[in-house]
Structure formats: C-alpha cells, structure tokens
N, C-alpha and C positions, 0 to 999 in steps of 0.2 A: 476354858477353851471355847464353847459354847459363848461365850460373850464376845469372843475374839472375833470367831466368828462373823456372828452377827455384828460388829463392829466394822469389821470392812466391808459385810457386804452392801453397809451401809454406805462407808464410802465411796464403794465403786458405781453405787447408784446414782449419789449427787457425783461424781466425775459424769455418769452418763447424760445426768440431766443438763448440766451443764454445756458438755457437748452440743449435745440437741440443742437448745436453746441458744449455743452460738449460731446455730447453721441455719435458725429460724428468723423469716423473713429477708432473708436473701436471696436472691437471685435464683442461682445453680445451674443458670444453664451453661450446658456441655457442646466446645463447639472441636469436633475432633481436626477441621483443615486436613486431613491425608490429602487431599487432590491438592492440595496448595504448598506448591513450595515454599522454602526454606522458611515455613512456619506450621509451630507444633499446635498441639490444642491448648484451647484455655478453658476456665471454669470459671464464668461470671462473677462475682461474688458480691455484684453492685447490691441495696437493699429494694426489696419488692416496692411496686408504685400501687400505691391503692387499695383495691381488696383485687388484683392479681394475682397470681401464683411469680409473677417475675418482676425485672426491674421497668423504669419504663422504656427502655430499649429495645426487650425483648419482649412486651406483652403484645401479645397481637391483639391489639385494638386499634379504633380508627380514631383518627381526630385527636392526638396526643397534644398538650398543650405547647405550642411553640416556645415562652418565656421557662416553663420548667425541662423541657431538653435542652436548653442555649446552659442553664445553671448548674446542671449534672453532665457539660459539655465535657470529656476525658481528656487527659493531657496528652501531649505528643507521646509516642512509646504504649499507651495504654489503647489495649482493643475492645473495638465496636462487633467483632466476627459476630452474625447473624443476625443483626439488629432490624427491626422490623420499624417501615415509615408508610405508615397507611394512610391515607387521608391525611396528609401532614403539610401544613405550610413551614416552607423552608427559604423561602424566599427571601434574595438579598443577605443571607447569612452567612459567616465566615469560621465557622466553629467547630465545621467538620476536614475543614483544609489541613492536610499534611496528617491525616487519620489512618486507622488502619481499620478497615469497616467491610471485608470481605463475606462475602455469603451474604449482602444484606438485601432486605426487600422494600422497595422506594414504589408503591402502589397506589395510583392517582392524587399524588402529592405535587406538590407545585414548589419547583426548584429554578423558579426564575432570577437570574441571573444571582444565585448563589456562588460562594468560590468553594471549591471542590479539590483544587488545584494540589499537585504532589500526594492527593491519598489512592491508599490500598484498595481497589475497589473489586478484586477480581472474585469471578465466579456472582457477584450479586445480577441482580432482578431488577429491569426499570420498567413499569409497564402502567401506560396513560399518565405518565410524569412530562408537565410543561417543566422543562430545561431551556425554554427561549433563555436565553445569552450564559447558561451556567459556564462557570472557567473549570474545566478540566484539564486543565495543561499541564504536565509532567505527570499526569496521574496512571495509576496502573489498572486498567480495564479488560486484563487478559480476561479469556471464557466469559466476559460479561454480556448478558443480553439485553440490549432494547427493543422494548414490545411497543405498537404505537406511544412513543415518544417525541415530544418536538426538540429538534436541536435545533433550532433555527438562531442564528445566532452567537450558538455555541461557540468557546474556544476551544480543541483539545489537540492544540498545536504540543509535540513531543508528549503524548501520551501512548503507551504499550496496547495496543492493540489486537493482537495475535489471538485468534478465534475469538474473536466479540462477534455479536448476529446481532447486528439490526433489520428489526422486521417492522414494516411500518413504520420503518422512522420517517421523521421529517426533517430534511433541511434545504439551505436556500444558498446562494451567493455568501452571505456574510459568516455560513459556517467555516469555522478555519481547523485544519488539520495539519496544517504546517509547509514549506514548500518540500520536506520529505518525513516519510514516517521516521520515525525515532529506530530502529533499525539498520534500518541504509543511512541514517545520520552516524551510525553508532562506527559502522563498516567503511564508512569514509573515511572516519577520521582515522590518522595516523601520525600520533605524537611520535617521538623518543623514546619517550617512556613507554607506552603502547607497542614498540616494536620491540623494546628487551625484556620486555614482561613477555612479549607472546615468544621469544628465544630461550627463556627460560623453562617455558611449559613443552614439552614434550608436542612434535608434532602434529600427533591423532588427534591430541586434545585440542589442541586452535583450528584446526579443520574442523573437529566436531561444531566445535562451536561456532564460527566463521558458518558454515554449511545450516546452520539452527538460524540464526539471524537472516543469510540469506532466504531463509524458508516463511520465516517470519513476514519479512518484508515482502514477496510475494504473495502471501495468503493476503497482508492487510490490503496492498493495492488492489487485489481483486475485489475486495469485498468493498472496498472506494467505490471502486467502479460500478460494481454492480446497485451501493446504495446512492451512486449521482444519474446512474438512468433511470432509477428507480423516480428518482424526482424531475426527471426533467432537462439537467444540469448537463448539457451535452459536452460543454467543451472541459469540462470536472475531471466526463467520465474519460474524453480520448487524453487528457493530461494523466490521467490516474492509469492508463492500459501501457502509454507509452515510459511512463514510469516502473511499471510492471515486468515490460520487455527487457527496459534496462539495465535490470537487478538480472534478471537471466542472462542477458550479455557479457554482464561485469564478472559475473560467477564461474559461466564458461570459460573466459581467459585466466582469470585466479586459478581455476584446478585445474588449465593448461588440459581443456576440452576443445582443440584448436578447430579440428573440423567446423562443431557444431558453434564456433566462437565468429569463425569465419562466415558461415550461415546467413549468424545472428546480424553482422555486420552490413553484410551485402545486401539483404532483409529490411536493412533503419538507413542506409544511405540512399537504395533505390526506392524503397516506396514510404520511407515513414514507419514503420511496422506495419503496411497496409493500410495507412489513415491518411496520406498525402501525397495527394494527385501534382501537385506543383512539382515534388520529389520522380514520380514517372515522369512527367513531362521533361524535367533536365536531365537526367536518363537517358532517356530518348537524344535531346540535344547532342549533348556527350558524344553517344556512340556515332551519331550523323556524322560530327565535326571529325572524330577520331577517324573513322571511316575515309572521310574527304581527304583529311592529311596523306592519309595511305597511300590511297589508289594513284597518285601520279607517280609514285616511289617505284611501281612494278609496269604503268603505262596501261592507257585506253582509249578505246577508239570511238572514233566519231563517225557515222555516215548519215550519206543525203548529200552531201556540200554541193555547193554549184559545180565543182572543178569532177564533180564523182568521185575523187578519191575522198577516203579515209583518212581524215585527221589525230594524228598519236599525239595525248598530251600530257608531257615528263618534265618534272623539274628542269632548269637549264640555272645557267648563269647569272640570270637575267631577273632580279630580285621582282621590278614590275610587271614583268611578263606570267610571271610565276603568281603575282597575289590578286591581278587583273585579268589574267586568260583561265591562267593551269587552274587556280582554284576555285573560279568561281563555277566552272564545266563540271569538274570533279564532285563539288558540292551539290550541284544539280544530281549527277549518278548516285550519290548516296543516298539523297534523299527521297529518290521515286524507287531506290533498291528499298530502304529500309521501309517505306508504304507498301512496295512489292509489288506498284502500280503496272513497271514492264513496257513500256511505251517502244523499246526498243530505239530510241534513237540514239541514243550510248549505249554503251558494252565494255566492261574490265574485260581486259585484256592477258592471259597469261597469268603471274603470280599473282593479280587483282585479283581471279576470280573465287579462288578459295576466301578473301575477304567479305567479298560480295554474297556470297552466298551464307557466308557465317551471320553479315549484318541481317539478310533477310530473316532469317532462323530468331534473331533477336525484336525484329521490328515485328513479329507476330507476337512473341514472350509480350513485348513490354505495353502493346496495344493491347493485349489480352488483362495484363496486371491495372494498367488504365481505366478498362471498364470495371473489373472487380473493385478498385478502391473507388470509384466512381458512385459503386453501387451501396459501396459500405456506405460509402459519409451520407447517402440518401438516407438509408435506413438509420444512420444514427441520427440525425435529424430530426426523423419523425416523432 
C-alpha cells in the first residue's frame, strides 16, 4: 500500500512538473477588457522574447526589433490587447491592419505612413508618435488618446471616434476625417433592409440606439472643432460646428421635438448657426421686400407734394403703375422703417401700421444678430 502510495505521488508530481513547464516561457499576460465592449479577456500565451518575463508584445522595453515584430505579426482574429510599442519604428508597415490591438501603448514610435486601417484600437495610448500620413480608416479609436501626436497627413476617413482626446495633436489641410463622421454616415443611411430590421426591433430599442449614435456624432464633431482651432484650421473648425448643429437639427425633428426643431431651423436659415453674415444680410433683404409687397395691400401716405395734398399709394389695375410708382415708394418705406431711420416723409397707413412697426422690431433683431456673427467670424479668424 505504502508503494502505492508513493507511486502516485510520484505521478501527480511529474503531472505537476509537467504543468509547470508547459506554462514556462510564455507570455501570461492577462488582459481583462471589462470597459471594452463586446470583448471578453484574453491570456497571452505567445512565448517570452529574450531574457523578459513576456512576449515581445508585451515587454515594456524600448526599441523592439522592427523585422522580429513584422515575423510574430498575428493573424486576423488573433489579439494584440495591451501591446506595448516604445521606441519602435513602424513605419511604412502593413501588419497591424485589420488587428485587434486595444489597450495598446504606441510611445515616441514612428508610425509614418503606416496602414493601421479597419483595426481595434480602442482605449490605447499614442503619445510623441509621428503618424505623418498613417491610414486609419475604418478603424476603431473609441476612448483612444492622442498625446502630442502628429496626424498630419493622416487618413481616418470612417473611423469611430466617440471619446478619442486629442491633446497636442497635430494636423493640417491634408488631414482627412471624412466629409462625415462615421456616425451621421451610419444615421443616414437608410436601406430596405435597415428599415425592417429596425421594424422588427422593438421601439425603445432603435431610439436607444438611433439617440447613442446621434450623441456620438455630436461629441466627435466637437471635438473636430475644437482640435481644427486648436491648429489654426478655421474654415475645418466652422465646417465641423456647422456639422455639429446639424446632427441636433436632424435629431430634433426624428423625435418630433418640433418646437426646439423649428428653432434650430430658423437658427441655420437666418444666420448660418451664427457663422454667416451673407445669411443676415438676405434676411434682412427678405423681410424689406416682404414688407414692401404689403404695405400697398393696406395703403400709405405720402406728404410734402407740391399740390400739399397726401398722396395714397394702392395696388390698382394698372400692372405698370403698380411696379414703376406703387412699389418702388413702398420699397423706399420699408427700408428706412426697417433701419428705423424715421425721416418722416412716408407713413403706413392704417392696416400698414401694425406691419411697420412689426418690420422695425425685426430690423433691430437682425442688425443686432449682424454684428454678433460679424463679431464671431473676427474671432474665429484670429
């Protein structure tokens, strides 16, 4: 019995060494993703690079060989989650495209015009990384932060964006982001298919989501905006503001917020969202002309004449009379009412006057809204 014994406990030793010495020289590192959606944790299992404790993925050291990361490059489906690129030339390479390399840290490595394109990159760390012309285009860059980084160049036309922080970054004209973020591309569209899928889903559920996307695409536009003034790039930032506006327009009439929809409307027809003075100035035309139509409709009077009487001047018959006398008088009334100048030598008359006095009320509003966008586009300028 006694031999027995000792006989298994023999064996359960070499099972244990055995063990052990599978699990030696490997990797092991543990990467949990809880903040990361719709993926669970992995456990490394690549084998150790060097006299490291890890593979060379995940050894935090600097200066890792570039031809021996291209040769342990992982296949599509296989992840990179926490991979560390310190000191690393990357340049020109295509090996990390369509990866899933989340949580990873990219630290004064040089990612010149690497393809980057359709990978996982959320939540990692880019910080003193030249990205001059990197393709990131379809890639996923949720929670990602750029620390002085150059994007110059960059593409990251239809890449997810939604809480990225660029701080320090750089870009220029030839960065491209797309003519819309991937969001508002997403909310545009509307297949067939897209409309019986979302008939099929309950509701709350396509609001919720519908409402997530639109939240998305405002957060990235601002943060457009904020990193093209950040550079300089003024006409970026009022393309990326007025973009911004129009996801909240679009949003408000979707969930039939008609008030604030109406607003929003009146808001982007008369001034631009506040960024275009041309948009005041036809404004102003508008109500002048609307104005001028009017006032013969109810009759106004004219004094001074050589004869001293009062001249009344009303629509008639007389098609000429009407686009050569009636309205050019009329036009003159509107236009010193809507300056509010008051010269007194016209006067609406009767049902005019309630006109007139409304147009004044408005020729102050919109001389008012004139100087403020006047004074915005200064300041964005500077």
């Amino acid at each position: 019995m006694s031999g027995e014994m000792q006989s298994t406990s023999g064996e359960a030793s070499d099972v244990s060494r055995e063990r052990a010495s599978s699990t030696e020289n490997r990797c092991g590192h543990v990467h949990e993703a809880s903040a990361v959606s719709n993926l669970g944790g992995v456990c490394c299992w690549r084998p150790v690079w060097g006299d490291t404790e890890r593979c060379i993925w995940h050894a935090d050291v600097a200066q890792k060989p570039t031809r021996v990361l291209e040769d342990a490059a992982p296949e599509i489906g296989e992840r990179l989650d926490g991979a560390i690129f310190r000191d690393v030339e990357l340049s020109d390479g295509d090996w990390l495209a369509g990866k899933t390399i989340t949580d990873a840290r990219f630290v004064n490595s040089n990612l010149e015009n690497a393809d980057l394109s359709d990978a996982d990159l959320r939540y990692s760390h880019f910080e003193g990384v030249d990205a001059h012309g990197v393709d990131l285009r379809d890639s996923n860059l949720e929670h990602t932060e750029f620390h002085r980084t150059d994007l110059r160049g960059a593409d990251l036309s239809g890449a997810q964006l939604h809480y990225a922080v660029f701080d320090n970054a750089r870009i220029d004209e030839s960065t491209t982001f797309g003519d819309n973020v991937v969001y508002e591309t997403e909310l545009l569209e509307s297949t067939d298919e897209g409309r019986l899928a979302a008939l099929r889903r309950r509701r709350s559920d396509r609001n919720r989501d519908r409402l997530s996307r639109y939240e998305a695409a405002h957060w990235t536009y601002n943060e457009l905006q904020r990193l093209a003034e950040e550079n300089g790039l003024t006409q970026a930032s009022r393309d990326y503001y007025n973009q911004r506006k129009n996801v909240r327009r679009r949003e408000a009439w979707e969930f039939q917020s008609y008030p604030r929809a109406l607003g929003k409307e009146a808001w982007r027809w008369t001034t631009g969202y506040g960024s275009n003075p041309w948009r005041v100035i036809g404004t102003a035309v508008v109500i002048i002309f609307t104005c001028a139509l009017l006032f013969p409709f109810f009759g106004e009077v004219l004094g001074g004449t050589p004869g001293g009487e009062p001249v009344r001047y009303t629509y008639d018959s007389n098609v000429w009379y009407n686009l050569l006398v009636v309205f050019p008088h009329s036009l003159y009334l509107s236009t010193v009412t809507f300056a509010t100048l008051g010269y007194g030598d016209m006067q609406p008359l009767l049902g005019a006057k309630p006109i007139a006095a409304s147009e004044a009320l408005l020729g102050q509003l919109v001389m008012a809204l004139l100087v403020f966008v006047l004074t915005r586009n200064v300041t964005w300028s500077e």
